[in-house]
C-alpha positions as CSV (number, residue, x, y, z in Angstrom):
1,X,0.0,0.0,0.0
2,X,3.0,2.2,0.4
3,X,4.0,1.7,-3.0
4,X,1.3,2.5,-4.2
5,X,0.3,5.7,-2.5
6,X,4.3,6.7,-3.8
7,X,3.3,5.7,-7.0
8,X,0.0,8.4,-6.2
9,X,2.0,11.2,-5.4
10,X,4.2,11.0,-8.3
11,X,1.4,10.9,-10.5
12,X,0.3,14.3,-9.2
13,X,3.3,15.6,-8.9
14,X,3.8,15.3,-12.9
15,X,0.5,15.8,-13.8
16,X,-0.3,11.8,-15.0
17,X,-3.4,9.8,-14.2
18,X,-2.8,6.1,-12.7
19,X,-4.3,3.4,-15.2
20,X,-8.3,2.1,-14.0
21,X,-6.2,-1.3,-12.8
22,X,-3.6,0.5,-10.8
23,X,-6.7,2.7,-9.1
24,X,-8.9,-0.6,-8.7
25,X,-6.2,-2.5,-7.1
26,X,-5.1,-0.1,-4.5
27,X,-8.8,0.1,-3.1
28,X,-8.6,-4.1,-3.3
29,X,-5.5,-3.4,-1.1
30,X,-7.2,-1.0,1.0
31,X,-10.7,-2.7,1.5
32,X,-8.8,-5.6,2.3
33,X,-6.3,-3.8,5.0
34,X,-9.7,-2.5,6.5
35,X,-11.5,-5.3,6.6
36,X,-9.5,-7.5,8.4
37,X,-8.9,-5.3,11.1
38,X,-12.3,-4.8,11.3
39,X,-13.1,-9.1,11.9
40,X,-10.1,-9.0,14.3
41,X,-12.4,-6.2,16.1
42,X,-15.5,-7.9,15.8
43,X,-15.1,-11.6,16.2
44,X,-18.6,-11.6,17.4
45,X,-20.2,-11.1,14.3
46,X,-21.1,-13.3,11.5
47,X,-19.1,-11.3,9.1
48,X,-17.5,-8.1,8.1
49,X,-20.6,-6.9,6.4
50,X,-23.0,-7.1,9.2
51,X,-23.9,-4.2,10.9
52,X,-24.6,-4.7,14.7
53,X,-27.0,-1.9,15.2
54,X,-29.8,-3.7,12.9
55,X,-29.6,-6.7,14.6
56,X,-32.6,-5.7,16.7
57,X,-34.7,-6.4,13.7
58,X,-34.3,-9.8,13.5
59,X,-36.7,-9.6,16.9
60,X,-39.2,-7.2,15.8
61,X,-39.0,-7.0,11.7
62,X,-39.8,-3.8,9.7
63,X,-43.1,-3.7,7.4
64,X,-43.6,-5.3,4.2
65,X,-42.5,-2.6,1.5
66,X,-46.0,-3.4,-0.4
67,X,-48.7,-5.7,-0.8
68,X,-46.6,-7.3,-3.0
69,X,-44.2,-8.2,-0.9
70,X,-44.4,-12.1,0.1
71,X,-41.1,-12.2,2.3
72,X,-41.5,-13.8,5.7
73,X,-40.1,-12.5,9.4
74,X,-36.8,-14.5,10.1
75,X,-37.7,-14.1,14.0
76,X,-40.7,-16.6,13.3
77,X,-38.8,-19.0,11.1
78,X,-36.3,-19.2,13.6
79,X,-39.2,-20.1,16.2
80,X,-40.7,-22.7,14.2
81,X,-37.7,-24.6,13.7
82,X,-35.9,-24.1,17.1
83,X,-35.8,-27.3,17.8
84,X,-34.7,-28.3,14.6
85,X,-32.0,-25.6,14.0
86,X,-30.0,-26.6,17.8
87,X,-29.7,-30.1,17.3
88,X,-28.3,-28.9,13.6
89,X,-25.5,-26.9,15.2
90,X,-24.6,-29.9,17.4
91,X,-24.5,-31.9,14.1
92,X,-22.1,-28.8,12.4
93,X,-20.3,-28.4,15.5
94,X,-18.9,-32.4,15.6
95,X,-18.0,-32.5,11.9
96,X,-15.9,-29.1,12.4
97,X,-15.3,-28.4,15.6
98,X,-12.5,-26.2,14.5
99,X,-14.2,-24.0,11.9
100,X,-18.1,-23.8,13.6
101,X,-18.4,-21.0,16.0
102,X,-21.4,-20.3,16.9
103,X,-21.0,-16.5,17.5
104,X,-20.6,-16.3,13.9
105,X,-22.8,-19.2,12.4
106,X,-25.8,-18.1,14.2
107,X,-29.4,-19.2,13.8
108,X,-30.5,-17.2,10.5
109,X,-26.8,-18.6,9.2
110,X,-28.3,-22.2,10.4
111,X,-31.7,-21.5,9.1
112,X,-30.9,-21.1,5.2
113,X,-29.5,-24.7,5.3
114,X,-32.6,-26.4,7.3
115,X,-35.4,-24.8,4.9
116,X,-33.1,-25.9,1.9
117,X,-32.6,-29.4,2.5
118,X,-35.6,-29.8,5.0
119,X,-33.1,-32.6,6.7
120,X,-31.3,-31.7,10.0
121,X,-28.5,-34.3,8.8
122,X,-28.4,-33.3,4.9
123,X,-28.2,-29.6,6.0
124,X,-25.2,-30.0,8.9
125,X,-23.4,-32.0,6.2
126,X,-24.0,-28.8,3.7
127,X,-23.3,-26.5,6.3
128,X,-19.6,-28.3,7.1
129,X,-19.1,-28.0,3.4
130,X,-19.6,-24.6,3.6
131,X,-17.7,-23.8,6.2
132,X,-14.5,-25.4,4.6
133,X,-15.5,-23.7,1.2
134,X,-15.3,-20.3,3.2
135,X,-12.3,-21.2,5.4
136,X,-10.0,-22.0,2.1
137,X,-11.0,-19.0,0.5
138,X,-10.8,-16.5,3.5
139,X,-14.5,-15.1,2.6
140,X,-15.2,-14.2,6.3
141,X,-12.7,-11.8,6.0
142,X,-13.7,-9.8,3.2
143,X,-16.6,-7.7,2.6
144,X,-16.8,-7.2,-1.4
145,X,-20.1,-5.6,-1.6
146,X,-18.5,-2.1,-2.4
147,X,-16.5,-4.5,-5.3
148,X,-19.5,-6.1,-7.1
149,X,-18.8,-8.0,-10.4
150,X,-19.1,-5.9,-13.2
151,X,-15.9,-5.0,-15.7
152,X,-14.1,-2.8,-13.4
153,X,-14.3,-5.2,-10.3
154,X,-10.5,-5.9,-8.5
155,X,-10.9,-9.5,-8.9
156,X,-8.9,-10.4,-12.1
157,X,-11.1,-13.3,-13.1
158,X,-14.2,-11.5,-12.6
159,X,-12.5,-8.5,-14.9
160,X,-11.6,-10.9,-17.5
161,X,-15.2,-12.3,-17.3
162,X,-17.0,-9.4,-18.1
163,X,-14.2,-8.2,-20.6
164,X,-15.1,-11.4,-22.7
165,X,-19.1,-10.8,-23.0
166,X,-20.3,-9.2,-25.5
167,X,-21.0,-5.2,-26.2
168,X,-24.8,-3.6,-27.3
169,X,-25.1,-1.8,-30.9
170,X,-23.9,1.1,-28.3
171,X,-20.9,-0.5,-26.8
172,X,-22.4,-1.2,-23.9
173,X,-21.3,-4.1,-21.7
174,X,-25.0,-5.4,-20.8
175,X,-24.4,-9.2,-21.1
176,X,-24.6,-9.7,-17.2
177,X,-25.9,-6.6,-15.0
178,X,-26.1,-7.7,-11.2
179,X,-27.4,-4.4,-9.1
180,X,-29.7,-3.7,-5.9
181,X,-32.2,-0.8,-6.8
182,X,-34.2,-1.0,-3.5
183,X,-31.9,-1.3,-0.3
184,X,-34.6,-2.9,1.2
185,X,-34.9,-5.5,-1.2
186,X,-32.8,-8.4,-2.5
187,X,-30.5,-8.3,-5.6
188,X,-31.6,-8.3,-9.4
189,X,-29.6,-10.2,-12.0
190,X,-29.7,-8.6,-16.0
191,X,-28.7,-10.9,-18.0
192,X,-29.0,-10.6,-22.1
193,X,-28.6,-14.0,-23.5
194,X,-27.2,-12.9,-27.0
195,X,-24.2,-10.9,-25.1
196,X,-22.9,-14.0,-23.2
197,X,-20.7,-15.6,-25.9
198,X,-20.8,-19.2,-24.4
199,X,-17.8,-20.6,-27.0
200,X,-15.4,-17.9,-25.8
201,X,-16.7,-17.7,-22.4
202,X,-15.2,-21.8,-22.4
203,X,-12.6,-21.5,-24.3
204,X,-10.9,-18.5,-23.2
205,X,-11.7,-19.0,-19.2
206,X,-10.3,-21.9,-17.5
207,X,-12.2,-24.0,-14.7
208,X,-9.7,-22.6,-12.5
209,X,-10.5,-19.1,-13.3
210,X,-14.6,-19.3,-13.2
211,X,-15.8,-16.6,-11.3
212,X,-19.0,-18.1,-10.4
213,X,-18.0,-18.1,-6.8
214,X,-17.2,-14.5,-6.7
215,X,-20.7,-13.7,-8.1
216,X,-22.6,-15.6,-5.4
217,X,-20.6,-14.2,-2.3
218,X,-21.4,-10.6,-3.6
219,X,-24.9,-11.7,-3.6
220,X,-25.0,-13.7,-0.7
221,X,-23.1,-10.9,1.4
222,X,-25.6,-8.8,-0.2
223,X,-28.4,-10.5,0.9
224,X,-27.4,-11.6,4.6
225,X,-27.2,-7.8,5.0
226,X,-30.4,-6.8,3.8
227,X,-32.0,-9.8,5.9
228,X,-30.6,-8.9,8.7
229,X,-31.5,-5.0,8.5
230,X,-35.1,-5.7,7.8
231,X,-35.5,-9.1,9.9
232,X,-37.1,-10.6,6.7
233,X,-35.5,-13.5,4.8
234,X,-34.5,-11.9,1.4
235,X,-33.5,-13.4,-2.1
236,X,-32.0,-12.9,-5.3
237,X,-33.5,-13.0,-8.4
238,X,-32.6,-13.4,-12.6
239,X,-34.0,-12.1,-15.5
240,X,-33.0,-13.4,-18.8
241,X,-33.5,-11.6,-21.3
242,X,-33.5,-14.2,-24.8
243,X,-34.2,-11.4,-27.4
244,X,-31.7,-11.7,-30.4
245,X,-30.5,-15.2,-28.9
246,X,-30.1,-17.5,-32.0
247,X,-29.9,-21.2,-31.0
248,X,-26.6,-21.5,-32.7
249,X,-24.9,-19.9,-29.4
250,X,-25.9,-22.7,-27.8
251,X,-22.4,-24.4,-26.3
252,X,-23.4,-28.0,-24.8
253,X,-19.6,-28.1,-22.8
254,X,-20.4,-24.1,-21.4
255,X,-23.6,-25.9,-20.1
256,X,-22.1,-28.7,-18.8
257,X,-19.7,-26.3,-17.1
258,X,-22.6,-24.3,-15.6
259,X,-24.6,-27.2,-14.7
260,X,-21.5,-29.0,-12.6
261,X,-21.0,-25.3,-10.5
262,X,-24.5,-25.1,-10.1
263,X,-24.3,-28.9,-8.8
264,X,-21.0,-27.6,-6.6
265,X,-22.8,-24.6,-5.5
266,X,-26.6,-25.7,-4.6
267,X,-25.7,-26.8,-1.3
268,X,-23.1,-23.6,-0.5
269,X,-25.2,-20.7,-0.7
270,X,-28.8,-22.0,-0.1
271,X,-31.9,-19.3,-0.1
272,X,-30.2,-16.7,-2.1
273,X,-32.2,-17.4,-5.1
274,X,-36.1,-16.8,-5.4
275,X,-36.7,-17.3,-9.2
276,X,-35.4,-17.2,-12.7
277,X,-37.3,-15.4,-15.1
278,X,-36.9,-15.8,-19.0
279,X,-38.9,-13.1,-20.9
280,X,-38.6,-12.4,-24.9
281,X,-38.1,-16.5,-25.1
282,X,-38.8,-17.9,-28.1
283,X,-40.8,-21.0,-28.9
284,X,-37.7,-22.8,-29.8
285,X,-36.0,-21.8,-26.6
286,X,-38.9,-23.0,-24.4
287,X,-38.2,-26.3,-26.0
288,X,-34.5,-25.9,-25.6
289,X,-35.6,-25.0,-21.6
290,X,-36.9,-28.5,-21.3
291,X,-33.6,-29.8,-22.8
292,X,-31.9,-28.0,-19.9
293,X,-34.2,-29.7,-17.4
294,X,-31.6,-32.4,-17.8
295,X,-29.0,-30.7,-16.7
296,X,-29.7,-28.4,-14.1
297,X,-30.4,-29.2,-10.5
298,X,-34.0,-29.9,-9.8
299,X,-34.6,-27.4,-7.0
300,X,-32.8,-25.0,-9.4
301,X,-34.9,-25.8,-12.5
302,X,-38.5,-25.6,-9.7
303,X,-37.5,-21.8,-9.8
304,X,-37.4,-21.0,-13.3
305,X,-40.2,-19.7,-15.2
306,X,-41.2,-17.9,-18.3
307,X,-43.0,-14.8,-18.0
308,X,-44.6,-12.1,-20.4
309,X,-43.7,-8.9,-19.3
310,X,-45.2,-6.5,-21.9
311,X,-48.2,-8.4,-22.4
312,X,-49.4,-10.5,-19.0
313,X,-50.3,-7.8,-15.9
314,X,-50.4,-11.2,-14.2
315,X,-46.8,-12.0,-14.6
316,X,-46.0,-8.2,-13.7
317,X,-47.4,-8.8,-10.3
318,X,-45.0,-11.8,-10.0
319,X,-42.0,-9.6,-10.8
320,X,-43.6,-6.8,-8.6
321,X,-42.4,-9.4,-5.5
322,X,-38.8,-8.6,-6.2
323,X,-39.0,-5.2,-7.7
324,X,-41.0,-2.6,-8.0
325,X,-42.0,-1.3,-11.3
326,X,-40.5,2.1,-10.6
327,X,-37.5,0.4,-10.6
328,X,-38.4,-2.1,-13.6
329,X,-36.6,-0.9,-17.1
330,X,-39.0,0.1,-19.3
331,X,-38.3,-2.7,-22.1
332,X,-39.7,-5.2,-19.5
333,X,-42.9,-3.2,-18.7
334,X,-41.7,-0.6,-15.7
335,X,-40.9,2.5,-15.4
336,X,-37.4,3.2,-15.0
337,X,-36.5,4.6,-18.4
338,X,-31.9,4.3,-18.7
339,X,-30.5,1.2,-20.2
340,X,-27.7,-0.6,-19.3
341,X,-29.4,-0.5,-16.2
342,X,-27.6,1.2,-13.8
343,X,-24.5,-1.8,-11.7
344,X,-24.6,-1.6,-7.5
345,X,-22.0,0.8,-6.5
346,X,-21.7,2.0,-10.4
347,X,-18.7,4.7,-9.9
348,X,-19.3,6.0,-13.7
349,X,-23.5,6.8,-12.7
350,X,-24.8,9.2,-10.4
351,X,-26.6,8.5,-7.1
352,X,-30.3,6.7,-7.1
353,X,-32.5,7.2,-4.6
354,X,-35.2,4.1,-3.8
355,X,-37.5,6.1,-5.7
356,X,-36.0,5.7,-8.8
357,X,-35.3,9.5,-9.0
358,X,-32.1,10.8,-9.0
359,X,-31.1,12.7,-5.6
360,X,-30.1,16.5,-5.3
361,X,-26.1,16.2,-4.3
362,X,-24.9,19.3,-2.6
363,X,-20.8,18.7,-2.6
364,X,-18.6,20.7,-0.5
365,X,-15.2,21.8,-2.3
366,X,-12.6,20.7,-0.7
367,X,-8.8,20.2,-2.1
368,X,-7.4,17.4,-2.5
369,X,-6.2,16.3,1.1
370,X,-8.8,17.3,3.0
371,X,-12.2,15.3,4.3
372,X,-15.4,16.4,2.4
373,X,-19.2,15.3,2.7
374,X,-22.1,15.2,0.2
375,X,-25.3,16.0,1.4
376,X,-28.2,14.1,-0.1
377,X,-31.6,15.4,0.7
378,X,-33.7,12.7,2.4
379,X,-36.4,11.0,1.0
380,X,-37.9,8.5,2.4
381,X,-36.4,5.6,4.9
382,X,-34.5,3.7,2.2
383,X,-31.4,6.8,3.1
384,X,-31.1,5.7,6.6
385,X,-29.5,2.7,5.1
386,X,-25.8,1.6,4.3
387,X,-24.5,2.0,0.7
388,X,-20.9,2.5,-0.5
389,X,-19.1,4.6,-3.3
390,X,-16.0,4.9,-4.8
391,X,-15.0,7.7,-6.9
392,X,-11.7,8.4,-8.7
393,X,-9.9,11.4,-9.6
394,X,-6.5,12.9,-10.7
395,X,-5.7,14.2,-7.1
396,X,-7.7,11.4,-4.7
397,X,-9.2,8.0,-4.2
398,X,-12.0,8.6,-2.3
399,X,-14.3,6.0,-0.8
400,X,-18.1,7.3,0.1
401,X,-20.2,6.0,2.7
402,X,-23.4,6.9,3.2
403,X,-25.3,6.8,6.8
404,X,-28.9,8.4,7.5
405,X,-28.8,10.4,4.5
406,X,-24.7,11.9,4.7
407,X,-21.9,10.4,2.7
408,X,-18.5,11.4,4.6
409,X,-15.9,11.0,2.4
410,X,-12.4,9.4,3.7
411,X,-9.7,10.4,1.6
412,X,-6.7,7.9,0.6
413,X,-4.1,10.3,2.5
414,X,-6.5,11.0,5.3
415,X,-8.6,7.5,6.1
């Protein structure tokens, strides 16, 4: 980190910028630094990205956003299956007694496992797994929501992943969008079929290199936070989009590849996903779907469905459980009118309320050393939540942290 903050003030000093990767690696560096002295502080919770003062919701839950919203209380799952979930952390504790700590693998971390595999046994034994998945790769040591995947994300193999899908007529990279427009709500997955090259995707990406990991513990950090904050158990959900899609990109090994992660993954990350819709499918591709069956795991292929967004109001209202139409582009019957949609933590768009409208920023100049603050003019209760920015300039690396409507900036010389 040294190096690079030299490597900073030469930059200024003659006037050049750093490269994007330089920039993007520094705040890796950074993040990183922070984050595990932040675990070493807080042994206690069940990550870096939990935030203790909304544990009090997981007793007494906020309000369903709208009548469309289906998502149960975590405090009465928890009740239901008490029983259930303590003789499962015996079970977890004897097959890792060195990597289970119950301060940190608490009920709601028990409780995704039990309603997955409905089997106190089947769920400690996915539970261990988990634990040793996490353990090898460090995960509870790093918070990456303020890195999401997307083409300027630090991880290399998640940069070379979205570097190899394709661009719009625009050159926009929309092959694979994964963003949160509600706070209060669980992720959104845009994906556009025709833009994900499957042949290149194969050949040029090694098993090795698959970044599929990295893409569920962004959402599932994502959504362990959001649960906790509102005390309701909150998913994930994918739209593909099969517009333009021509049969012929169909790659049998890419979907042999996919099917074996999602085989690998099933049991790691259980309840992040509520449904996958496909809208603008073709006839042929409905057939190809039941191809697919085949291949994917069952409880993945029971959340898949084919909807009509422009034409059914029915299968609006079925969206409308994950996101509200303000916040729906407009090609798929909302509201919300820029496309490529807009990526979680996005440092090239500008701030998005929960309203969909953009907020009033009133920035305080500053030079380049010294702490600053944006004011954001609050709007409703989605503001008193947690979000993080990054913005990069000639003179500063700044990260931006918004809590109860302020974003106090920490500058790289002056964290």
């Amino acid at each position: 980190l040294e190096t690079e903050q030299r490597a900073i003030n030469q930059s200024i000093t003659s006037g050049r910028c750093l490269p994007n990767h330089r920039i993007n690696h520094i705040a890796f560096i950074s993040c990183t630094m922070v984050n595990a002295k932040n675990t070493k502080n807080n042994n206690n919770k069940a990550g870096p990205w939990v935030d203790e003062d909304r544990v009090k919701t997981m007793q007494e839950p906020l309000p369903l956003i709208d009548e469309y919203d289906k998502r149960l209380a975590v405090r009465d799952l928890i009740r239901k299956h008490r029983s259930k979930l303590d003789e499962m952390k015996q079970k977890v504790q004897d097959l890792q007694p060195k990597l289970y700590d119950p301060t940190k693998h608490d009920d709601l971390w028990m409780l995704r496992y039990y309603l997955s595999q409905k089997s106190i046994l089947k769920a400690a034994k996915a539970a261990s797994s988990f634990l040793e998945f996490r353990h090898e790769r460090q995960l509870d040591l790093t918070d990456i929501r303020g890195d999401p995947p997307g083409p300027q994300c630090s991880h290399p193999h998640v940069a070379k992943f979205f570097d190899c899908l394709d661009d719009d007529d625009e050159g926009n990279n929309d092959g694979m969008i994964l963003t949160m427009p509600d706070p209060l709500r669980g992720t959104i997955i845009f994906m556009r079929m025709c833009h994900i090259p499957q042949s290149k995707l194969q050949s040029v990406i090694s098993l090795e290199e698959w970044p599929l990991w990295y893409l569920l513990e962004w959402q599932f950090q994502m959504l362990d936070c959001v649960t906790r904050r509102t005390g309701r158990l909150t998913k994930g959900v994918r739209i593909l989009d099969f517009s333009e899609y021509r049969l012929s990109q169909n790659h049998r090994p890419f979907m042999t590849r996919c099917s074996e992660w999602g085989k690998q993954t099933q049991d790691q990350y259980p309840q992040s996903l509520s449904a996958v819709y496909m809208v603008n499918a073709p006839a042929l591709i409905q057939g190809t779907f039941q191809f697919l069956k085949n291949l994917i795991p069952k409880r993945f292929v029971e959340k898949f469905a084919i909807l009509s967004l422009k034409n059914s109001h029915n299968d609006q209202k079925v969206l409308s459980q994950y996101i509200a139409r303000k916040h729906l582009p407009e090609k798929y019957g909302g509201t919300f009118s820029t496309w490529p949609y807009p990526r979680h933590c996005d440092t090239t768009q500008s701030v998005v309320d929960s309203t969909g409208k953009l907020q009033e920023i009133k920035k305080t100049n500053t030079d380049s050393t010294a702490n600053s603050s944006i004011i954001l003019s609050e709007q409703d209760q989605a503001q008193q939540d947690y979000y993080m920015y990054s913005t990069m300039t000639q003179q500063k690396l700044s990260s931006y942290i918004l809590c109860g409507g302020e974003i106090t900036c920490c500058s790289y010389y002056e964290p």
